[in-house]
Structures are given as C-alpha cells and as structure tokens.
FIZAVO-158389 format. One line per 3 residues: for each residue x, z, y of N, C-alpha, C, O, CB. Coordinates in nm, 4 decimals. Atoms other than C-alpha are relative to their C-alpha. Glycine has a CB too. Layout:
<pts>
X/Z/Y/X/Z/Y/X/Z/Y/X/Z/Y/X/Z/Y  ...
</pts>
This chain:
<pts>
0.0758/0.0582/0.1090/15.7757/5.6367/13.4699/0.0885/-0.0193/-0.1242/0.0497/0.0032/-0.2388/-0.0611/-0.1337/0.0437  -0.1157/0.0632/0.1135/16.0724/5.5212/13.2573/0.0173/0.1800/-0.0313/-0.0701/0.2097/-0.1127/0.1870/-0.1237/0.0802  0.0305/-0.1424/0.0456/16.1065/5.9141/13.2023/-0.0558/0.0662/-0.0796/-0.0147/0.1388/-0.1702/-0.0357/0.0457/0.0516
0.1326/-0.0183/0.0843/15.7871/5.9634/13.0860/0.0012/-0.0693/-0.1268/-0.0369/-0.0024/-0.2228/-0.1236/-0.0507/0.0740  0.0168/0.0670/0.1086/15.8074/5.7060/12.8287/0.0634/0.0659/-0.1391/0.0222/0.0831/-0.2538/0.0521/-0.1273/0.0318  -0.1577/-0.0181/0.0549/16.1701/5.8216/12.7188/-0.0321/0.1877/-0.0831/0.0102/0.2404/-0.1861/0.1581/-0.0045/0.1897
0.0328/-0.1387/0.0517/16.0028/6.1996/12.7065/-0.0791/-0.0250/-0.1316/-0.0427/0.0402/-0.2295/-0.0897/0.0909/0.1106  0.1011/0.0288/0.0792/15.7148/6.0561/12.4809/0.0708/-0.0889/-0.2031/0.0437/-0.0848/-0.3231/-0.1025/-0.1205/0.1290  -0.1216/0.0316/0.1218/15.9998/5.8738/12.2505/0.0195/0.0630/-0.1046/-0.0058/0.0657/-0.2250/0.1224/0.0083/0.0356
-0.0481/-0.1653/0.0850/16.1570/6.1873/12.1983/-0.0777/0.0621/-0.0837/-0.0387/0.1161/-0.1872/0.0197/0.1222/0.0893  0.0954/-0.0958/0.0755/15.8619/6.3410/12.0817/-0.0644/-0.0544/-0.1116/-0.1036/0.0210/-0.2006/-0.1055/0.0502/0.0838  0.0521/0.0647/0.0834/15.7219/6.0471/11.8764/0.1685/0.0130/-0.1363/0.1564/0.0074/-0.2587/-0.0630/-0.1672/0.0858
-0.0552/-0.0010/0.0457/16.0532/6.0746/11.7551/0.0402/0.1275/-0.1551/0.0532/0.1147/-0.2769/0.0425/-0.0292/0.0986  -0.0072/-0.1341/0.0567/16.1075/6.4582/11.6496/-0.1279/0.0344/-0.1114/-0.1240/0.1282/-0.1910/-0.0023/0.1046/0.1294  0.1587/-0.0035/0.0603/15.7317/6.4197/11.4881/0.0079/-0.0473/-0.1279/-0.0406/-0.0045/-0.2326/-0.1138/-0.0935/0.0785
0.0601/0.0734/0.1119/15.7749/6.1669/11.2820/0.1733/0.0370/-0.1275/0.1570/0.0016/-0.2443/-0.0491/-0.2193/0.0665  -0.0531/-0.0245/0.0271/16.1196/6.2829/11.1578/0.0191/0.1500/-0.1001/0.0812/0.1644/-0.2054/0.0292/-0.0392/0.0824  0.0198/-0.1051/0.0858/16.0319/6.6466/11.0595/-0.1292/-0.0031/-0.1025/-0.2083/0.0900/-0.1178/-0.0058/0.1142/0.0861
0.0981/-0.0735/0.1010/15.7999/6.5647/10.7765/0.0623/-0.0330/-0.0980/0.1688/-0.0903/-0.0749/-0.1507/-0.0332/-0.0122  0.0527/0.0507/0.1408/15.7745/6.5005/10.4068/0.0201/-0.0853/-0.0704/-0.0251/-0.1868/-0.0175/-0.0901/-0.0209/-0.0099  0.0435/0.0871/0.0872/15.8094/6.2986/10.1235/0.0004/0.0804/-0.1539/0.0866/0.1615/-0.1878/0.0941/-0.1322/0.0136
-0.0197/-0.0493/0.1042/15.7118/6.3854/9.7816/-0.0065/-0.1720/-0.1113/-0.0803/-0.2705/-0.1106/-0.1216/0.1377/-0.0170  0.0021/0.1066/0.1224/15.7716/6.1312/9.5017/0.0773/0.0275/-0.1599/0.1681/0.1056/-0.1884/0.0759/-0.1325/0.0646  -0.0207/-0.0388/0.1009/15.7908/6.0968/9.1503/-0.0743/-0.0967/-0.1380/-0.1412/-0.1963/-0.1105/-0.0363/0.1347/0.0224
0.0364/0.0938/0.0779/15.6980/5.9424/8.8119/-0.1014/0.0810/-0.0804/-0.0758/0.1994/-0.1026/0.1148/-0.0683/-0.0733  0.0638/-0.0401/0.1127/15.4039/6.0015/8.5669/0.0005/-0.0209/-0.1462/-0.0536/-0.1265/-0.1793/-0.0843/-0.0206/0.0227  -0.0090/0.1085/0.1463/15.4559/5.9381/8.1860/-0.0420/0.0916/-0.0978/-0.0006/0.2075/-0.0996/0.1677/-0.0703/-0.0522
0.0417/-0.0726/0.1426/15.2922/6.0569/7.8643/0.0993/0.1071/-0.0641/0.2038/0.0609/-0.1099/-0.0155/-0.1148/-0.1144  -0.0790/-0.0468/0.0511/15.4515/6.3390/7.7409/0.0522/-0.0128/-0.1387/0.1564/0.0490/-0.1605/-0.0250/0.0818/0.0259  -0.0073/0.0170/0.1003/15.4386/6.2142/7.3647/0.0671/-0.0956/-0.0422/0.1452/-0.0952/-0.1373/-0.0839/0.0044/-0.0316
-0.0706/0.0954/0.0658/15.5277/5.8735/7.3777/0.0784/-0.0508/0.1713/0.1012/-0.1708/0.1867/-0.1171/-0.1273/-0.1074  -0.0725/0.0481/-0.0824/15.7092/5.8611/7.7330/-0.0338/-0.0995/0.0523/0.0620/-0.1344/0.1213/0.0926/-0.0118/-0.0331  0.0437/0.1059/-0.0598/15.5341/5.5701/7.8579/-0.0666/0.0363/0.1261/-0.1346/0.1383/0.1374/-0.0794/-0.0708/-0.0845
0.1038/-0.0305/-0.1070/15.3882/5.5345/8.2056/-0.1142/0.0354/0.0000/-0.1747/0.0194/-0.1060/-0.0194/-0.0730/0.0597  0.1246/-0.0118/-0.0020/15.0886/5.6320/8.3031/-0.0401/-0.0749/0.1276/-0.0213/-0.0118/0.2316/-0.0396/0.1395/-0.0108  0.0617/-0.0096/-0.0993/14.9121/5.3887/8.5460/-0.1363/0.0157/0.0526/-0.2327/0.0119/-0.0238/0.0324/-0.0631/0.0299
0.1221/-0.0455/-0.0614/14.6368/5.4727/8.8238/0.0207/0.1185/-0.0547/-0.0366/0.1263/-0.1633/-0.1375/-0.0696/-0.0253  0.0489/-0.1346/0.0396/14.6793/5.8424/8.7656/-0.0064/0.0687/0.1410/0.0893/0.0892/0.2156/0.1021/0.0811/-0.1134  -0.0143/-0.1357/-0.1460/14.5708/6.0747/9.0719/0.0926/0.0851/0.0088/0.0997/0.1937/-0.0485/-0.1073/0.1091/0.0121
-0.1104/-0.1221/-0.0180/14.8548/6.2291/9.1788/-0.0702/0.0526/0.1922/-0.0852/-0.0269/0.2850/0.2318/-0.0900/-0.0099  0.0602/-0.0569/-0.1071/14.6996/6.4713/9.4811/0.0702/0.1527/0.0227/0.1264/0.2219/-0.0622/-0.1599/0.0015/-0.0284  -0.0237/-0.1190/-0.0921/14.7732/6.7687/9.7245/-0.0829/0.1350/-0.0381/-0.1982/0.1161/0.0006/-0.0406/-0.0446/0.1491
0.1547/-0.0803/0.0321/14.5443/7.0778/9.6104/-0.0640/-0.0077/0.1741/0.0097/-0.0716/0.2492/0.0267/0.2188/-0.0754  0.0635/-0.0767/-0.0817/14.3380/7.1833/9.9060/0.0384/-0.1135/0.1438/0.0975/-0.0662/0.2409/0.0615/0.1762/-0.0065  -0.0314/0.1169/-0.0556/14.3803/6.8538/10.1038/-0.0048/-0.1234/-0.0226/-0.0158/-0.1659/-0.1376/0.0759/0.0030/0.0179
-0.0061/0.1253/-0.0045/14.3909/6.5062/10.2178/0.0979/-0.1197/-0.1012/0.0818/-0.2354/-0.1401/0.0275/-0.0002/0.1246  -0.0948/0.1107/0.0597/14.6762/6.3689/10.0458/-0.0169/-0.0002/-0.1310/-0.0085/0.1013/-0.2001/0.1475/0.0156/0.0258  -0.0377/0.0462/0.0804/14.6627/6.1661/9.7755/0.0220/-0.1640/-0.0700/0.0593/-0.2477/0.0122/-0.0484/0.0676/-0.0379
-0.0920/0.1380/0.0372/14.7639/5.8331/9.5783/-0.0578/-0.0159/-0.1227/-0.1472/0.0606/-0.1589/0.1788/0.0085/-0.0098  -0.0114/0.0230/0.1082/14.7753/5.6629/9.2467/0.0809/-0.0725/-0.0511/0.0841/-0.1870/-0.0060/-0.0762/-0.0216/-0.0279  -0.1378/0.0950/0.1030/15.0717/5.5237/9.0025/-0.0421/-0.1252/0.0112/-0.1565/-0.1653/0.0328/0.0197/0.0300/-0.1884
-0.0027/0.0986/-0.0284/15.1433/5.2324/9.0244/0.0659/-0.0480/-0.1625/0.1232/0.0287/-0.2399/0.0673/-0.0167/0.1410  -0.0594/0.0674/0.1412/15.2458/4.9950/8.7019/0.1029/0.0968/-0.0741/0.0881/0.1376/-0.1893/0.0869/-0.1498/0.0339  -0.1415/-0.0688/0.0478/15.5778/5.1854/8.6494/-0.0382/0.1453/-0.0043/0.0407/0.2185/-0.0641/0.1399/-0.0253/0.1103
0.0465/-0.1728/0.0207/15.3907/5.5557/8.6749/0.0714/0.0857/0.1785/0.0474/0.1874/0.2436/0.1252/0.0917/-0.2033  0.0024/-0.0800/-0.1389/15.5576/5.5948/9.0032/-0.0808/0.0446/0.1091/-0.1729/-0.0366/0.1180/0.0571/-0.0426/0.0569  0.0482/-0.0492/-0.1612/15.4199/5.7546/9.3388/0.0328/0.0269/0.0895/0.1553/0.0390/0.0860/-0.0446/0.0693/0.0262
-0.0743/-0.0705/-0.0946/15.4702/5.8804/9.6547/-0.0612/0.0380/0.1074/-0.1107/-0.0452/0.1834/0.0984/-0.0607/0.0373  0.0764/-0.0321/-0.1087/15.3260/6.0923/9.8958/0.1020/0.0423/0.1424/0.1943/0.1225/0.1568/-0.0987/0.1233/-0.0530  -0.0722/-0.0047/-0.1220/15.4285/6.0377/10.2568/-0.0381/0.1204/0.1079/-0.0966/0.2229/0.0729/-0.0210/-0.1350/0.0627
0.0274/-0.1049/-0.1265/15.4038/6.2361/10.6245/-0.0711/0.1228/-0.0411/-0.1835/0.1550/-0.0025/-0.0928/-0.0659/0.1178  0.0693/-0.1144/0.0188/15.3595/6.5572/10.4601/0.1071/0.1051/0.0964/0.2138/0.0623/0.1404/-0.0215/0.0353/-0.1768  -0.0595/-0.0772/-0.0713/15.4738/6.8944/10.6535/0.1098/0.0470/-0.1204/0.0735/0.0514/-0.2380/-0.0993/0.1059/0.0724
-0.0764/-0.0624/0.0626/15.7978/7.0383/10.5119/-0.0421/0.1062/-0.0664/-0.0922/0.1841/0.0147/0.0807/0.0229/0.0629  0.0274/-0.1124/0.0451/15.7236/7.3034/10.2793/-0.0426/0.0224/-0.1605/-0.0119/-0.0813/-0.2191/-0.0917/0.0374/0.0856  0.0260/-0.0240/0.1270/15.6032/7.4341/9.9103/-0.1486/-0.0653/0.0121/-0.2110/-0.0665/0.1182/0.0189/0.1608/-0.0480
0.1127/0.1355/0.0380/15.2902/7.1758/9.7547/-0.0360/0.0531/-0.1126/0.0517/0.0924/-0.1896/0.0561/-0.1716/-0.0239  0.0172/-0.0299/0.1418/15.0866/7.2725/9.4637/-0.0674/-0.1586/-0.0153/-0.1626/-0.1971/0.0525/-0.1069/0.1568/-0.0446  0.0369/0.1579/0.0628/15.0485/6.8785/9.2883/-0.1193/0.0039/-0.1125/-0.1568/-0.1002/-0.1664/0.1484/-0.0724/-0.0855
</pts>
C-alpha cells in the first residue's frame, strides 16, 4: 500500500512539475500606464485571466510549448 501511494506521489509529482507559466504586464502603449481588467487569454482555449491594478497577469498549469496570447 505504502508503494502505491509513493507511485501516485511520483506521478502527482512529475504532472504538476512539467507545466507552464506565462506571465506578464499590460500597459498603454502611448502613455505607459497600466491597463486594469484587460483579458489576457489563450486563443483556441480555456485559459484565461484579467490584470490586476498594476496591469499584471499570469497564466498558470499550461503545457510547455508555443501560445498564441
């Protein structure tokens, strides 16, 4: 049993280790100021978010790989 658990570890482990993070800031390109609440999203998918006061974001548990934002 203790085995089993230890196998299930491992795997919760390796899972949650090979993904993703994308983050980043939004700001007016004119006058450089934040932008908040702006949809920052995934095309063709689930993930997405919105800025927060400071224009930041961040999208979590995504798969390693190229993202069109």
């Amino acid at each position: 049993m203790i085995r089993f658990f230890q196998a299930v570890f491992i795997l919760f482990y390796i899972s949650v280790s090979a993904s993703a993070q994308i983050s980043g800031f939004v700001k007016d390109k004119s006058t450089g100021k934040a932008i908040t609440g702006a949809e920052v999203f995934i095309n063709n998918s689930s993930f997405r978010t919105l800025t927060s006061k400071d224009g930041s974001f961040a999208l979590a548990g995504l798969e390693p790989g190229f993202v069109d934002l």
